[in-house]
MARPATOR-305906 format. One record per residue: residue in three letters; x, y, z of N, C-alpha, C in turn; residue number from 1. Coordinates in nm, 4 decimals, padded with zeros to 6 digits. Layout:
REM MARPATOR-305906
aa | nx | ny | nz | cax | cay | caz | cx | cy | cz | i
ALA | X | Y | Z | X | Y | Z | X | Y | Z | NUM
...
//
This chain:
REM MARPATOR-305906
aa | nx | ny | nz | cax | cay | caz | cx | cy | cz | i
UNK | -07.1532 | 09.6261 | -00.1484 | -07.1312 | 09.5121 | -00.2346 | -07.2590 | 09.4287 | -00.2393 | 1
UNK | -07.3021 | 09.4239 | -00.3689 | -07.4299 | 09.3254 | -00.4076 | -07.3622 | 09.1612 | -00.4309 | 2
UNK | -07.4607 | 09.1052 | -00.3670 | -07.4272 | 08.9359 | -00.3933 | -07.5147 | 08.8963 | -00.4614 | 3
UNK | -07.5374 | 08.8591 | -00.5871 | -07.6416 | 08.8026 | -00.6679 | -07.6429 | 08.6533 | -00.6424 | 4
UNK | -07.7260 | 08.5754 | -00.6178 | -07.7466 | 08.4688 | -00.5915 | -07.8389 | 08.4059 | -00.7287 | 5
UNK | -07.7837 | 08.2684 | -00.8090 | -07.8665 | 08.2111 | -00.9096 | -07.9933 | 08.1037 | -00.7994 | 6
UNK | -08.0837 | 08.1469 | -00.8054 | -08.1717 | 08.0540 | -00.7983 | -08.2125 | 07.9121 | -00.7357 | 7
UNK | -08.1612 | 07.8104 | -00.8716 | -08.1714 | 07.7362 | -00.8520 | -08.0498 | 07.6520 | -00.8062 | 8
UNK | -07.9386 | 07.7419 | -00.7743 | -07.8110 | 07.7073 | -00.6880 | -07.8611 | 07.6866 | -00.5725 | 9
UNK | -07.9098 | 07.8326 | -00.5467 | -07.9429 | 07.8435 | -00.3659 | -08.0812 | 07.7140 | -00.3445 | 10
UNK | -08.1737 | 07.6926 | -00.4707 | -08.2418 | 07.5901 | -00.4041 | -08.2168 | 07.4444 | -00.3565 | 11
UNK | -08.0782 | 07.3946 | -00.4582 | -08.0067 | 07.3056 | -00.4181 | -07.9091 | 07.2807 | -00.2751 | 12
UNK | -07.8621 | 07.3941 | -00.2182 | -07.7949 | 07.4056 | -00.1031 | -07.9239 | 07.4070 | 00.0056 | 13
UNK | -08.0343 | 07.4829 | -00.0514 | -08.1111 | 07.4837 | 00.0656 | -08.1833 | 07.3576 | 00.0971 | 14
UNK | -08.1959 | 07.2983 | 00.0138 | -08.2474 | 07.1315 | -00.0063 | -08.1407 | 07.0833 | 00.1518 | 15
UNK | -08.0342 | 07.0959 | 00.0957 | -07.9022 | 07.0111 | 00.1541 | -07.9102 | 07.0652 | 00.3482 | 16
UNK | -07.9448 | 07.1980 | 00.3251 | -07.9682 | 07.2407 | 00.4662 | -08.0769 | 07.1775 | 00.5680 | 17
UNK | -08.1604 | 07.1918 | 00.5286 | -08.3168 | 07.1078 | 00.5716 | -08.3069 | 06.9807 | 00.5751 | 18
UNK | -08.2455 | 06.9441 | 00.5164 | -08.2182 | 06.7518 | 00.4880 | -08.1223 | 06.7695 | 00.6155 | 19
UNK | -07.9996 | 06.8425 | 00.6394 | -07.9304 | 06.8138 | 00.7496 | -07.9654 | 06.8311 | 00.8491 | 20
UNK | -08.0841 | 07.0031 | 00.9065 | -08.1721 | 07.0326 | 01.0081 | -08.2587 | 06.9280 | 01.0720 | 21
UNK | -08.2673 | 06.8657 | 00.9477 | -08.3758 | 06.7251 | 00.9766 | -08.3109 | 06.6364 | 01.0344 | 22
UNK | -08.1828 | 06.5770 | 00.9687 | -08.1199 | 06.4785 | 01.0474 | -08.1245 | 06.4989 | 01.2309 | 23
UNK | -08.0532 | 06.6550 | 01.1812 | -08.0224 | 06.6775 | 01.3447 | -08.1348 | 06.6837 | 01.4685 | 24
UNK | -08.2215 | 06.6633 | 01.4052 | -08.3482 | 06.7524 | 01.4882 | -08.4055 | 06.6013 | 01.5531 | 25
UNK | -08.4018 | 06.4982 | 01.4553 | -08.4104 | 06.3486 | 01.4785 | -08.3246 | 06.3194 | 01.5751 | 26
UNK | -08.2136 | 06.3019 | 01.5395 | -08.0928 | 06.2769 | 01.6482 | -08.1101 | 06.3573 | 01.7827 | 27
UNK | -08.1348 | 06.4600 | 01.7743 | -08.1630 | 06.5497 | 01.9122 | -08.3151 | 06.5202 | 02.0143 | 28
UNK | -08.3041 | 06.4288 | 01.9332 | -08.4818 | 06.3269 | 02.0286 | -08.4072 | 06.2356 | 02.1416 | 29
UNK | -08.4508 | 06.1868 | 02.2449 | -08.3975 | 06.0474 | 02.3411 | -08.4230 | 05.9460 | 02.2471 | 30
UNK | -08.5915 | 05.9807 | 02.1819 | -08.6525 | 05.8630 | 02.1712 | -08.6932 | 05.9050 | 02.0173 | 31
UNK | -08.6243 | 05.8962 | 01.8823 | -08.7101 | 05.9628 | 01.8153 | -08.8485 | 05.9014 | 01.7868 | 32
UNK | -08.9045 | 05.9247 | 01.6676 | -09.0577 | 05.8535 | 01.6483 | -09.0111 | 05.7613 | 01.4804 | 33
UNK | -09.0456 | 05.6283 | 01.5488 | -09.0421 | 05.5381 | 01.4126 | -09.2198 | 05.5249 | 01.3632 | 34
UNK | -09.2163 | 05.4391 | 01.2295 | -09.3224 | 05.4064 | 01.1876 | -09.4085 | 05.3182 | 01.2911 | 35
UNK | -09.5339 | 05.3097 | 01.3284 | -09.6327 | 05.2159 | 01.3807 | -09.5890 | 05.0994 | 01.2988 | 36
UNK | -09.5557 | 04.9817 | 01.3823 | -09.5388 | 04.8568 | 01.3367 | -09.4455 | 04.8132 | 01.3250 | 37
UNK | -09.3165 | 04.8664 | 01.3308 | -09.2259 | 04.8566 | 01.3199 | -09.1225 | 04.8305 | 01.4141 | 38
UNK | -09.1508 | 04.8345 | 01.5176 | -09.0524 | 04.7807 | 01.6195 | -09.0405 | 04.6057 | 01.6390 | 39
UNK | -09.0832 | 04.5265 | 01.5589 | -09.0382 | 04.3840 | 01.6087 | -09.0002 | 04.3943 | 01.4489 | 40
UNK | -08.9650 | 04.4990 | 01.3510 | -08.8796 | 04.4346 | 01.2331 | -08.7104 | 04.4387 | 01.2422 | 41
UNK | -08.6647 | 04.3464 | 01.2409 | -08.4814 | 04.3121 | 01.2987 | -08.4280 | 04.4330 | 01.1941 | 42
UNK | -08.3720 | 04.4613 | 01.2322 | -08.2835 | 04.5882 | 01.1855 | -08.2748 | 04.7032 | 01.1154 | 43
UNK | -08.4389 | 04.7385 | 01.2052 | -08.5506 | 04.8517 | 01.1354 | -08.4133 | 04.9446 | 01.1226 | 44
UNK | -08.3732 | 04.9957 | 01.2706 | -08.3201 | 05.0967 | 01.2429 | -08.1814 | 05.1168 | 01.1943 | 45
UNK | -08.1598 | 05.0078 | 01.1226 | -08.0569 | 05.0235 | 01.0279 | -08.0998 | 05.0637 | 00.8938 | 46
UNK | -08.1955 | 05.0073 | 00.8693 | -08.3144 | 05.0798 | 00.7419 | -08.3477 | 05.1905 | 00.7368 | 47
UNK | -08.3621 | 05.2341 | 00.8604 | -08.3951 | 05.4151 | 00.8650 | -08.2564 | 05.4873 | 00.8266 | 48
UNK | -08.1833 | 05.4535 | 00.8715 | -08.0164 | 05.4836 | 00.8880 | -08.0305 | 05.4876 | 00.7088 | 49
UNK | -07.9888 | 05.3639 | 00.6262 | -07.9638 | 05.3748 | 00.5561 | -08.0458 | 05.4745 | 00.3735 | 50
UNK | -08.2228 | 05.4666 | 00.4487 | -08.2706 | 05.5578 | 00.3657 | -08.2667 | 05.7169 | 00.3842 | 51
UNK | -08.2600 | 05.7578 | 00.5476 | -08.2359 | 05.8540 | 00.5632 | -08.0931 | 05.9093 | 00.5004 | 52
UNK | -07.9774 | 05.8686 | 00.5308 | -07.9071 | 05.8730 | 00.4256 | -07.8954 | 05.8782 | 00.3285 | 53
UNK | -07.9711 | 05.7921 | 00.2514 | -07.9872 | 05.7607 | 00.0655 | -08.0415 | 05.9100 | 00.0475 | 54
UNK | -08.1368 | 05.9702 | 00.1164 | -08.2141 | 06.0960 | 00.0719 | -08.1093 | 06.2180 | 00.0652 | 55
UNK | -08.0004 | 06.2052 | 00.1711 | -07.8866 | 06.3087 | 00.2158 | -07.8226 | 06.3056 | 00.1046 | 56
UNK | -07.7880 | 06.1423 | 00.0455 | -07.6907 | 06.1489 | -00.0737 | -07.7597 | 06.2379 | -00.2087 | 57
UNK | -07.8767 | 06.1992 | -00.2126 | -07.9219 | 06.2646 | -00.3234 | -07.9187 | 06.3883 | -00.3439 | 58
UNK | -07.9712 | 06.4875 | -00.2238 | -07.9467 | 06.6291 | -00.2352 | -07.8527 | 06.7340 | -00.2146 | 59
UNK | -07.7099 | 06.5864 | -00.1725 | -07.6275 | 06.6685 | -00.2029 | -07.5447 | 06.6570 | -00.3008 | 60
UNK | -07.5923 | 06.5542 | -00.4109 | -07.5343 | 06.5432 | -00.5286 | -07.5643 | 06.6007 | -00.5903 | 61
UNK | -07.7065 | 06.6702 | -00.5970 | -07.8312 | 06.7433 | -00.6886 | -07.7087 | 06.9112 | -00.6106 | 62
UNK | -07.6796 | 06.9746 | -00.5431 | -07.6055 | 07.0662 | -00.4714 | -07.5012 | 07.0667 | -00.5160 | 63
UNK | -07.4023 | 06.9631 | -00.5263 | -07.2591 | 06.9036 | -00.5823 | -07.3133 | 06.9508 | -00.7202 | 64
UNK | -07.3479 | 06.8735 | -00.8152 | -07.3958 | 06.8825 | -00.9207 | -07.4349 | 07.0012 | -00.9790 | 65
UNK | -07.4973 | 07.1179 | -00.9504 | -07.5307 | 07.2350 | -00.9681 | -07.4581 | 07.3334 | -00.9473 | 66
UNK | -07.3788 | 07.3208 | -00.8355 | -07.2429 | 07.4565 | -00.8079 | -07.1880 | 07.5191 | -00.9315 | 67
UNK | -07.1659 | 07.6410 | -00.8633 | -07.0765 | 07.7439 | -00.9291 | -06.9496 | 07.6677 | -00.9442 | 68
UNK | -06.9269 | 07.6288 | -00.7835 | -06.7934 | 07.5978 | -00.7999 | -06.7604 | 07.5003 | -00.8579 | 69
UNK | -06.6323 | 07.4824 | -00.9495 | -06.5837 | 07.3530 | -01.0514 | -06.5660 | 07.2743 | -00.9720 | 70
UNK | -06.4603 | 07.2783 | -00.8105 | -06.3985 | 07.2274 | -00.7915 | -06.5520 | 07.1114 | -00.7587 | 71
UNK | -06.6119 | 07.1242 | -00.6757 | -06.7825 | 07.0766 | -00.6672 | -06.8141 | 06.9881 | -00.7691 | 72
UNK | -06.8339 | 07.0262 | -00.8516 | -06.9003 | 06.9858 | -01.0234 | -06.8483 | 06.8673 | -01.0426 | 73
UNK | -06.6656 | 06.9236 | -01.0914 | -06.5718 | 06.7626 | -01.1210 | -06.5612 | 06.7335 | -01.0093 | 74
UNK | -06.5836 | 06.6973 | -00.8727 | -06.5373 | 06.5760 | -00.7972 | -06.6575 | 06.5756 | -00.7045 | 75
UNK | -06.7560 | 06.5801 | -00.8288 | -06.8947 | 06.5723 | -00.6933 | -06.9383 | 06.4521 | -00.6756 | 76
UNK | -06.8803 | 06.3623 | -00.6966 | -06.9049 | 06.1918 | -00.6690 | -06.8742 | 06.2023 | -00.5233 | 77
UNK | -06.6799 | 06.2332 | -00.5346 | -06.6207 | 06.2286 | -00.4118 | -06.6894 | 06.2634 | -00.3096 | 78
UNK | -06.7350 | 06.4447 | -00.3371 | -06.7440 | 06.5344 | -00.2570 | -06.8626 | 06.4862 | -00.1697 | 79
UNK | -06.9794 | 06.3997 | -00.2580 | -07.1395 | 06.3730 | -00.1539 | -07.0694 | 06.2764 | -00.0840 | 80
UNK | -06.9947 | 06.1746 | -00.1000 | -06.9422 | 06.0678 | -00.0159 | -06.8412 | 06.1589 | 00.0837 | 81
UNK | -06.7554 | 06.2205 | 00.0863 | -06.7048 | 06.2997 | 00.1854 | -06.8161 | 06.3848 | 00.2491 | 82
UNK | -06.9133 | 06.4363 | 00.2102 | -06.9564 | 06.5395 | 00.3153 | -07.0532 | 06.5033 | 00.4057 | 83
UNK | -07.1017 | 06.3734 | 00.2768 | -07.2670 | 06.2503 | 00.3995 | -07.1830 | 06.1877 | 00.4718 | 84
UNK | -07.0506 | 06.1275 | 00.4444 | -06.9837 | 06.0670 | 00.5731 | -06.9856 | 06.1081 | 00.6769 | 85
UNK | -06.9105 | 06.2558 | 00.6681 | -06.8298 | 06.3104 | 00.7619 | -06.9799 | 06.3861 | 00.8299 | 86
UNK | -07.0803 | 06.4072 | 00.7798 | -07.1846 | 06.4282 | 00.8341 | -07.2959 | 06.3317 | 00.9568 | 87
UNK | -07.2444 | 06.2417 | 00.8998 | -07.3059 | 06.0874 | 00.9702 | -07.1715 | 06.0455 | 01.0901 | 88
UNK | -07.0766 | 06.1101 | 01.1062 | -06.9892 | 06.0996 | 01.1598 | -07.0220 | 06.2184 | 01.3178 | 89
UNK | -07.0558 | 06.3563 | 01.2190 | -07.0866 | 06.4616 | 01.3503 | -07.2129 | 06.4238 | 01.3898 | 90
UNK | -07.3262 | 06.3476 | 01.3228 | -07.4030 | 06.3155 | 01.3671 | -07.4304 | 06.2264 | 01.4768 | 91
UNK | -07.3370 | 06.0953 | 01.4464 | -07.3059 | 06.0001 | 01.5819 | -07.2247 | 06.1165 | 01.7398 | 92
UNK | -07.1374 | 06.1733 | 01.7181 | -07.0740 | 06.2872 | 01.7730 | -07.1646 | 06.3184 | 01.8477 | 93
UNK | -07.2479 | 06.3881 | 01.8155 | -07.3492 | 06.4611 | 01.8714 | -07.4865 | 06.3745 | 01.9118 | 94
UNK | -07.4968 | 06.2517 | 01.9087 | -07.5744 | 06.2189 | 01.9926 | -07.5041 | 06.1366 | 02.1140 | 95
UNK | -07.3871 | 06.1568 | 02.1687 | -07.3309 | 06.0971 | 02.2681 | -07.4131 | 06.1897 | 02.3593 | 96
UNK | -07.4178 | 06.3219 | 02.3412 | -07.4674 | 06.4544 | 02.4599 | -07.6257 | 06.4647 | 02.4432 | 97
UNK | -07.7011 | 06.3443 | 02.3594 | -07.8035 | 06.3445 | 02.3929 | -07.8756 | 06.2435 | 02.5050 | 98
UNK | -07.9248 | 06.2737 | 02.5586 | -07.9724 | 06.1167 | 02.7056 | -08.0394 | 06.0197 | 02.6012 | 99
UNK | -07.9913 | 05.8767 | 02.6331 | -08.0721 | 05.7547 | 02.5986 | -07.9560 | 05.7256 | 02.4491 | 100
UNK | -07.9149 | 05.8396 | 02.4155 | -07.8684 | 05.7905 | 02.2707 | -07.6952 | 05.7811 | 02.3169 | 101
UNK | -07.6785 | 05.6864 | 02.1783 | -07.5336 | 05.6822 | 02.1615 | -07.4660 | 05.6596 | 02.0821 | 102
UNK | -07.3398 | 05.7015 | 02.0373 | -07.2991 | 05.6710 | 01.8908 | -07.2403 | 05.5497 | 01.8552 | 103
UNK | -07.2623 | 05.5326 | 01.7225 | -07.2247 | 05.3420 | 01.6925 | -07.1448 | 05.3849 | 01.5729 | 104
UNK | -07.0533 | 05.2918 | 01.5153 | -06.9836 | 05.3088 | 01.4220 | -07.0424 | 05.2133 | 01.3499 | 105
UNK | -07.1112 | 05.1356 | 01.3547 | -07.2336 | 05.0805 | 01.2526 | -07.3420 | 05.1839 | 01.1582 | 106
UNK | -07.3839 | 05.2791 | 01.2920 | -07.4215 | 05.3607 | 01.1822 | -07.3502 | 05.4694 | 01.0941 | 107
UNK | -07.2608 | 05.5202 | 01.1466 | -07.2198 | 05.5914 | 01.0011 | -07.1633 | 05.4774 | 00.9173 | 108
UNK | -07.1552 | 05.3540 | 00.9082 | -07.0914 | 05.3027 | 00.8012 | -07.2244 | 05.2530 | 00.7161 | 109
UNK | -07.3465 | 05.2088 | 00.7810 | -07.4725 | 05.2579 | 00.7325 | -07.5046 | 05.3819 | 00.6257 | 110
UNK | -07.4719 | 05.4937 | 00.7482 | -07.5035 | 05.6595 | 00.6585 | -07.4006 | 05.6554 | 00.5473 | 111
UNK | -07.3011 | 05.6040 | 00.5477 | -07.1696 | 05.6396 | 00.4225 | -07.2526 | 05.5417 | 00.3293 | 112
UNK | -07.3028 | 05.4045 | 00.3091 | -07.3806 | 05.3305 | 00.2484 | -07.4452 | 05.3691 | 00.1924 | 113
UNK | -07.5598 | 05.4185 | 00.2922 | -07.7045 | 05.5058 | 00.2460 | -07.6691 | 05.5923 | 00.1041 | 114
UNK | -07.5583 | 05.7032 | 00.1577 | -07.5359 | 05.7608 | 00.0215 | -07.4835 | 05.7347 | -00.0687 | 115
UNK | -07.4007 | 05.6131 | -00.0594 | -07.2939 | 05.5396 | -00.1766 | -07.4583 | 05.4804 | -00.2516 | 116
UNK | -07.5343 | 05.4175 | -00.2211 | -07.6577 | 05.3517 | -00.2416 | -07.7279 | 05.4977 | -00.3581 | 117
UNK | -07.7184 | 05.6099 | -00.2987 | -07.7640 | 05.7221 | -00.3852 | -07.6858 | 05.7477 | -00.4600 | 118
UNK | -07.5954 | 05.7589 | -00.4673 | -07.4907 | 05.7707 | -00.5963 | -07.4821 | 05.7140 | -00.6669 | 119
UNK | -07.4895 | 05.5122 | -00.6580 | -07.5357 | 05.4556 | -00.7325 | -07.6365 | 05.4174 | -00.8506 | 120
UNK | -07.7610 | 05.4631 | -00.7817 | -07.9085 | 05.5062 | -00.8120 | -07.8903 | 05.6004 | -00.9214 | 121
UNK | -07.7981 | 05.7440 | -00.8961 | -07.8095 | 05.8394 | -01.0273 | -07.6883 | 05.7950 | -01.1117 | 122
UNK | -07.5772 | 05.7570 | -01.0595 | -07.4829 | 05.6553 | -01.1974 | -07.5543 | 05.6177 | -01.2717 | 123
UNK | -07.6375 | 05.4968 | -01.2102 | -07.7029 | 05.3371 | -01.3223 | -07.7887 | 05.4704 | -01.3903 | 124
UNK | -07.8686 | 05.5692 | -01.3355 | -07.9741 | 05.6789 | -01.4252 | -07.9033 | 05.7280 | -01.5475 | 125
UNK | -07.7649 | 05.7721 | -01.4960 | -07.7135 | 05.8594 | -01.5875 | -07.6950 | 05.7474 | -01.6911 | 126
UNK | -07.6377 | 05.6258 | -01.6502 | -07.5633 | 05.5839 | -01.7638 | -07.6731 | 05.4895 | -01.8468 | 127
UNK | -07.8009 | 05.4721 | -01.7730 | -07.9238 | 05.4641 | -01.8741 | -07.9384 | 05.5581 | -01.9863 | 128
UNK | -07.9324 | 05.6885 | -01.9427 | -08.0123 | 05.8240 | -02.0209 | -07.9039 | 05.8048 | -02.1389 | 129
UNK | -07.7399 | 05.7808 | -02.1004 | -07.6481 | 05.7869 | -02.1865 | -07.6872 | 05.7174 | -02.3071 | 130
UNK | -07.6745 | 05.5907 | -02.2848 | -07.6770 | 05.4987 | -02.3623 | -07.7164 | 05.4618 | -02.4887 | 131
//
């Protein structure tokens, strides 16, 4: 059995993979690495939280958005807000078993933000281009 794969499907999922490898690979630090200068700004790392996110929302709407699958397509609003949540969710999860780190329910309500913030961003786009 041959599996033909379109393209620019698989480049959208693979976007979505690397964006999550990345998250995790961050989270799997004690200490990750912020910008130089940045440690006396108040609630840097809620800023990181929330753009790192914003970037998650995007590529997996651009993923949502592109699928084969319908079910994907029509409820791909839902679907990036269900999957960056619940992603920012295993993400807190999984840094309880890392040393120094720990999970906050500030930040996934951050990460669910971050991507509501990206969804927003291509709405107001779309409904520019509409108009």
């Amino acid at each position: 059995m041959r599996v033909v794969l379109d393209n620019n499907i698989t480049k959208y999922w693979l976007l979505v993979c690397i964006y999550a490898a990345f998250i995790f690979i961050l989270s799997s630090m004690s200490h990750p690495p912020s910008p130089p200068g940045t440690s006396n700004i108040p609630f840097f790392e809620i800023i990181e939280h929330l753009f790192l996110y914003f970037g998650f929302g995007l590529v997996l709407y651009l993923a949502m958005n592109h699928s084969n699958n319908p079910f994907f397509r029509k409820y791909r609003i839902q679907m990036t807000i269900l999957i960056g949540t619940l992603y920012g969710i295993t993400d807190e999860v999984h840094q309880l078993f890392v040393p120094f780190r720990e999970a906050s329910a500030l930040d996934v309500v951050v990460d669910g933000c971050g991507v509501a913030l990206a969804l927003s961003l291509i709405l107001l786009i779309n409904h520019v281009k509409n108009s």
